[in-house]
FILUM-316562 format. One line per 10 residues: number of its first residue (from 0); their letters; for each residue x, y, z of C-alpha. Coordinates in steps of 0.05 Angstrom, whole numbers, plus 5000, padded with zeros to 4 digits. Layout:
<sites>
NUM	A	X/Y/Z  ...
</sites>
This chain:
<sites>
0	XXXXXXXXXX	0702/6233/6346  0661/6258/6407  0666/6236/6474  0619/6206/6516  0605/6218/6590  0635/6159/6620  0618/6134/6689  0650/6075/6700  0672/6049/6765  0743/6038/6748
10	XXXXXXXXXX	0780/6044/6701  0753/6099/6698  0740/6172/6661  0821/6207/6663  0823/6282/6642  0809/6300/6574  0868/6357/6577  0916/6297/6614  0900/6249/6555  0909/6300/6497
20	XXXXXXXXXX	0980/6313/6543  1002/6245/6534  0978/6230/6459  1021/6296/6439  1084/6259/6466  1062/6175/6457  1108/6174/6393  1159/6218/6415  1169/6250/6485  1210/6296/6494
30	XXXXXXXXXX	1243/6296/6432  1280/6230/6443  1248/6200/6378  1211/6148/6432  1154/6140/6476  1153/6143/6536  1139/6070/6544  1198/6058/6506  1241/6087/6558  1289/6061/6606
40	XXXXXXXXXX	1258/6065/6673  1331/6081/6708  1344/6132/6647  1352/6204/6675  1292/6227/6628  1240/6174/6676  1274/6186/6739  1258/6251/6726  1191/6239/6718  1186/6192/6777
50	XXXXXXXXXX	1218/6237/6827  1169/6287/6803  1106/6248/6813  1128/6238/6881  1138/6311/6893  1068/6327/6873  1031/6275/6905  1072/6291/6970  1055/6369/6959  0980/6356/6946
60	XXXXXXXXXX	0973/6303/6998  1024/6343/7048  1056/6280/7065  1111/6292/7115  1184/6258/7112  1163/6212/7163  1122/6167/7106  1148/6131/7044  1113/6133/6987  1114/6069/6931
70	XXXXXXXXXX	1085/6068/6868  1076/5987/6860  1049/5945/6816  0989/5885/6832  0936/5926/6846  0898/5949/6918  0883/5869/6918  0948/5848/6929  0954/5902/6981  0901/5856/7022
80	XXXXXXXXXX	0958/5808/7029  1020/5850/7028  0996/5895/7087  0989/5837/7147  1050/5809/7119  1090/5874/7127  1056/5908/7187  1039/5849/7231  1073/5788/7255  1054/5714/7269
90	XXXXXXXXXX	1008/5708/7332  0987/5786/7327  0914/5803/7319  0889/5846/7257  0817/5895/7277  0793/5892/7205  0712/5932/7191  0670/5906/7141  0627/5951/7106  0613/5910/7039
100	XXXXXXXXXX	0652/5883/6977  0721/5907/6986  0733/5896/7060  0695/5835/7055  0756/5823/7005  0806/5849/7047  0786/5801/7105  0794/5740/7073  0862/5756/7058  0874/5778/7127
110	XXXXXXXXXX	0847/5722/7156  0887/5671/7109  0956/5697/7144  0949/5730/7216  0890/5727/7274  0830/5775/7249  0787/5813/7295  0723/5834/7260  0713/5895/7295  0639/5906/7263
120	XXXXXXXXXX	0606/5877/7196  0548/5915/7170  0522/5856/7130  0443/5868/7176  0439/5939/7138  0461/5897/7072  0518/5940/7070  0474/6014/7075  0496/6042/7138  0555/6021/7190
130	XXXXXXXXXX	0544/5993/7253  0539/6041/7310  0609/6060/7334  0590/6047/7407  0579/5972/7390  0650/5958/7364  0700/5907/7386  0772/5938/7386  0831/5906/7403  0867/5955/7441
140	XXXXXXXXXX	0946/5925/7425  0922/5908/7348  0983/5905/7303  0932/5953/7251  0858/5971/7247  0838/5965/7178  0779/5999/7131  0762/6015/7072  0742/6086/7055  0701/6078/6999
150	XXXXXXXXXX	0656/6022/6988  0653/6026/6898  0612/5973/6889  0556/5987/6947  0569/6075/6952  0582/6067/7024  0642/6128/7054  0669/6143/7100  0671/6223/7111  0725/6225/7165
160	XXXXXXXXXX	0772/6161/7194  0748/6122/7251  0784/6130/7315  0819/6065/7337  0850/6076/7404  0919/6091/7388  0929/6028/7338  0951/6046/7271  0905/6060/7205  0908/6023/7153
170	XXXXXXXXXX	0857/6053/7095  0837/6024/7028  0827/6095/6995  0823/6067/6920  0767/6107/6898  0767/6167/6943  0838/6184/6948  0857/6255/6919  0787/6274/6911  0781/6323/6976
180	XXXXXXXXXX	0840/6340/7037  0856/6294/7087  0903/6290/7141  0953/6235/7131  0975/6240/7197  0924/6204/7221  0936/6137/7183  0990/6091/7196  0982/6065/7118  0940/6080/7056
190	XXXXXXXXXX	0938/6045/6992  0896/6062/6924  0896/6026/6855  0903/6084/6803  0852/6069/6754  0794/6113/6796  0830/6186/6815  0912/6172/6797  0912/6143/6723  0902/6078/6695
200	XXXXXXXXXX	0896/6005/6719  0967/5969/6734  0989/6028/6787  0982/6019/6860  1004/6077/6910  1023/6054/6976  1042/6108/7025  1074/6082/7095  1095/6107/7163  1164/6091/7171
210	XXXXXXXXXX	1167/6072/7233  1122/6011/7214  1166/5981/7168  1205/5921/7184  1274/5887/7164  1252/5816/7150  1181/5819/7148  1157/5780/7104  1216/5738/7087  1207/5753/7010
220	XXXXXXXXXX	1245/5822/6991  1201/5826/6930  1142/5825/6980  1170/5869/7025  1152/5949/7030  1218/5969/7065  1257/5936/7012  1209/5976/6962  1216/6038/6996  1293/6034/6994
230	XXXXXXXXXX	1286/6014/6916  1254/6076/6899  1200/6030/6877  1246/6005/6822  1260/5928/6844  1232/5906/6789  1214/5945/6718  1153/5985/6741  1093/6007/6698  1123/6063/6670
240	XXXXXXXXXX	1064/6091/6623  1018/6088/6690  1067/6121/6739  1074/6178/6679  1002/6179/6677  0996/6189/6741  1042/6245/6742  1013/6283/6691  0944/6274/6730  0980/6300/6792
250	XXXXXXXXXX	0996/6363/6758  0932/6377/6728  0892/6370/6792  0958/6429/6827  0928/6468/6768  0851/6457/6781  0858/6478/6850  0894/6422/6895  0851/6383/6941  0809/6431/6973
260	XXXXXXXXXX	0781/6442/6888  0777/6376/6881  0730/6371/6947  0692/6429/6930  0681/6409/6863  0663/6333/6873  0623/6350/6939  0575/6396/6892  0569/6338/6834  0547/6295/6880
270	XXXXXXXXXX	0496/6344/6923  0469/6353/6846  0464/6287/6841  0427/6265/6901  0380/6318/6891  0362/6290/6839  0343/6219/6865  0321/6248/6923  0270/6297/6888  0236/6233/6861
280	XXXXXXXXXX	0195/6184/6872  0222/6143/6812  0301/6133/6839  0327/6119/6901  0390/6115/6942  0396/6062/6987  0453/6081/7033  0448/6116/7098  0450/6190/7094  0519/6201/7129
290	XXXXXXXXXX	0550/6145/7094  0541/6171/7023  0597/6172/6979  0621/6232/6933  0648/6174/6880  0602/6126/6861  0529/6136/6877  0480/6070/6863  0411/6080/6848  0344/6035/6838
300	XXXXXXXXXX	0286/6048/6795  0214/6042/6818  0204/5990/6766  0260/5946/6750  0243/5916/6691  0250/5978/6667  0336/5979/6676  0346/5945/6614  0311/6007/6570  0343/6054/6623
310	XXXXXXXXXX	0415/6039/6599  0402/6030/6532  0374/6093/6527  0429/6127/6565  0481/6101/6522  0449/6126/6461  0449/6187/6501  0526/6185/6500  0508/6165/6579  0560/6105/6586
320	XXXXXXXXXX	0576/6055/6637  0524/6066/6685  0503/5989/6696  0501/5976/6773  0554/5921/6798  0523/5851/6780  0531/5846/6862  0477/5892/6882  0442/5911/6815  0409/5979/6789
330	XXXXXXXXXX	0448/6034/6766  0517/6063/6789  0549/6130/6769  0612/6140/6786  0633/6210/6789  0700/6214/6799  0750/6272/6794  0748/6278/6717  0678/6275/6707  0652/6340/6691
340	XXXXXXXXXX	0593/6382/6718  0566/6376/6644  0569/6303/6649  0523/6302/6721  0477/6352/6688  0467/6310/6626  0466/6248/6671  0400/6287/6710  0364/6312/6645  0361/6238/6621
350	XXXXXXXXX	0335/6223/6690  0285/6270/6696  0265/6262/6617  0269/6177/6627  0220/6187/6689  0171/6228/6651  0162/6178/6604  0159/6121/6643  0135/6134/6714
</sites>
């Protein structure tokens, strides 16, 4: 069977080498005669593989002793709930930014449980550019500032964190985290689903300061992070297949380079990208230049009525997945860590090839 280029938003495209890695041993891993979905997740064999996972993402990330790390289950949505719960109490404000689907998400949440500052909303630029720094609101004793990295759905990004003051960061980094270094120092929290850079949907990665955590808060010890933490993530059965996944991903990105690969690597599929749209008078990029994101770049065509052949004609390509969110419309690629150089060069010959025959 041959593969396709896939560009989906999430879940997305996972390593051809990782997937090959895991069918080998779906029937029976490690010579136990099972797979690994079929093992205990307090057996020896999956602690194993748990503590392991955590080992690599703490090497790749360099996260420090002073943060926990989880690997939960509910997704980064439930995340927009669990967070005020855990790192803010009643009567405490929230700075929350809105830069377009996801913190738009995120906000309602927040504003459903504590007082929400909305420290800036970019809904004037439609969600292209941020509002100028100079013009936000901060709270200066807010229990968290909140922000999401990545906007998927609109291609806005953040390149480097926003300074807050002092008050804690708290970043949704679902579909940018473990594609380049950062420095987790700087963030209070971070949370990702896995199903963009990690592995596949059902695996959420929550990594904590400490020193926020709480006895108590929330009520609820299945809701709360501390309890989590102290669990080893294992309250409750975990997804077992995902957090494996994800562990085999980790491992495969320590062999590709680390981070700093990663960065390089996604930083020149997207520059080849852009170039692209850029170069043309047939595409275009609607977000501002020093918000562009490495992950998922949307893209319009001169003549819309024209998106409908577009797509069908890259998926005959082998092209899939490349349908803009039903939100915002035109195209999307999203160009995560596994997708391949070949895939963004195959992705720009249809482009240029699609233009010629249509512009």
């Amino acid at each position: 069977m041959a593969r396709v280029f896939n560009f989906s938003a999430g879940p997305a495209a996972l390593p051809l080498e990782v997937l090959e890695e895991a069918q080998a041993g779906l029937t029976d891993w490690q010579g136990s005669g099972m797979s690994v979905m079929e093992v205990s997740h307090r057996s020896k064999p999956f602690i194993a593989v748990a503590e392991q996972a955590e080992a690599d993402i703490r090497e790749l990330m360099n996260i420090s002793d002073d943060y926990s790390v989880m690997f939960l289950q509910g997704g980064a949505t439930q995340q927009f709930a669990l967070i005020p719960m855990n790192l803010s109490d009643e009567g405490q404000t929230i700075d929350q930014l809105v830069t377009g689907s996801w913190s738009k998400k995120a906000l309602k949440e927040g504003k459903a449980l504590r007082n929400v500052n909305v420290v800036a909303d970019g809904a004037d630029s439609n969600y292209a550019d941020v509002p100028a720094i100079d013009s936000w609101q901060l709270t200066s004793d807010a229990a968290y500032f909140h922000y999401c990295a990545n906007e998927t759905i609109g291609g806005l990004e953040f390149h480097a964190p926003p300074e807050t003051g002092g008050v804690p960061l708290v970043a949704d980094m679902s579909s940018t985290i473990l594609s380049r270094p950062i420095d987790v120092n700087k963030f209070g929290l971070i949370y990702a689903g896995a199903q963009k850079n990690i592995g596949p949907a059902g695996l959420t990665i929550v990594i904590v300061r400490k020193d926020l955590l709480k006895e108590g808060r929330p009520g609820s010890n299945i809701l709360n992070y501390k309890a989590h933490a102290e669990g080893g993530s294992m309250m409750n059965t975990p997804p077992t297949f995902a957090w494996y996944m994800a562990g085999l991903v980790f491992a495969w990105i320590k062999r590709n380079g680390g981070l700093e690969g990663m960065g390089e690597f996604n930083q020149s599929k997207a520059a080849k990208l852009y170039a692209a749209i850029d170069g043309s008078d047939f595409y275009a990029n609607p977000v501002a230049l020093d918000y562009r994101s490495w992950m998922n770049i949307p893209f319009t065509l001169a003549k819309p009525e024209l998106d409908g052949d577009f797509l069908a004609k890259a998926e005959a390509a082998g092209l899939m997945n490349l349908k803009g969110h039903r939100s915002v419309g035109g195209m999307r690629a999203s160009i995560y860590n596994a997708v391949s150089m070949d895939a963004i060069d195959a992705l720009v010959s249809f482009m240029e090839e699609f233009e010629r025959s249509n512009a």
